[in-house]
N, C-alpha and C positions, 0 to 999 in steps of 0.2 A: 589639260582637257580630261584625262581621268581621272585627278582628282572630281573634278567637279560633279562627273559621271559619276562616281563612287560617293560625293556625298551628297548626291540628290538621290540615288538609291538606299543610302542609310537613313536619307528622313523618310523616305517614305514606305520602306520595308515594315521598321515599326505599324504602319497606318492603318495594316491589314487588321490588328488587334480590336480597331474602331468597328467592322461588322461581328466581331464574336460576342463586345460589350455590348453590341444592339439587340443579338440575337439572346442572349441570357433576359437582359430588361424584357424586351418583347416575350417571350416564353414566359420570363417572372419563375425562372426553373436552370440549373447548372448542373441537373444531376448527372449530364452525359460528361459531364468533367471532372475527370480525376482531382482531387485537392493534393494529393500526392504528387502528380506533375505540377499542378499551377503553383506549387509551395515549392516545388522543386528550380521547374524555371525562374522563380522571382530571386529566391535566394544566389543562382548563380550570375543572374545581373546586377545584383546587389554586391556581392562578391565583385564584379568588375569592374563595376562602378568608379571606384576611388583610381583603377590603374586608369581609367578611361579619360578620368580628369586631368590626371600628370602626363599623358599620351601627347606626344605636340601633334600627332598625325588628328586633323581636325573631321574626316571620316568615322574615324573608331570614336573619338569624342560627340559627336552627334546623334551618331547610331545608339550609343549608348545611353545618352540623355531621353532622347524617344520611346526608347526601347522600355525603360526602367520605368517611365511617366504610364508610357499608355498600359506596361503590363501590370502595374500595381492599380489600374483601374478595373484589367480584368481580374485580378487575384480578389479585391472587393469586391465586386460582381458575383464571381462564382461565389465567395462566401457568404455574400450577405444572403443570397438567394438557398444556400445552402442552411443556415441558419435559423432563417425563417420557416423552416418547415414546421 
């Protein structure tokens, strides 16, 4: 039962990221976002990425997977909006 608990909380922890994507789009504006953090966070889910996949605990591999998809949407989001100035 905790497991299951714990992986219906890792997929959906990630999901939060899906109103930040909205709110950058909608604005068409990231400038209240560090690129320092959001280069920072991406890179250390990237970095965990690979243990996340050899991990047999199916929790931390989920979370992971999510985590990595939806925050490299916001990482292009903040930049591209950043960019395009």
């Amino acid at each position: 039962m905790i497991k299951i608990i714990g992986l219906i909380a890792g997929i959906i922890l990630p999901l939060w990221n899906i109103p930040l994507i909205y709110r950058i789009q909608k604005r068409r504006s990231s400038e209240d976002i560090s690129l320092y953090w959001v280069f920072g966070v991406w890179t250390c889910f990237l970095l965990m990425f690979p243990s996340a996949l050899l991990s047999e605990d199916i929790v931390f591999k989920a979370f992971s997977v999510m985590n990595l998809f939806l925050f490299t949407a916001v990482m292009v989001q903040a930049v591209r909006f950043r960019v395009k100035r």
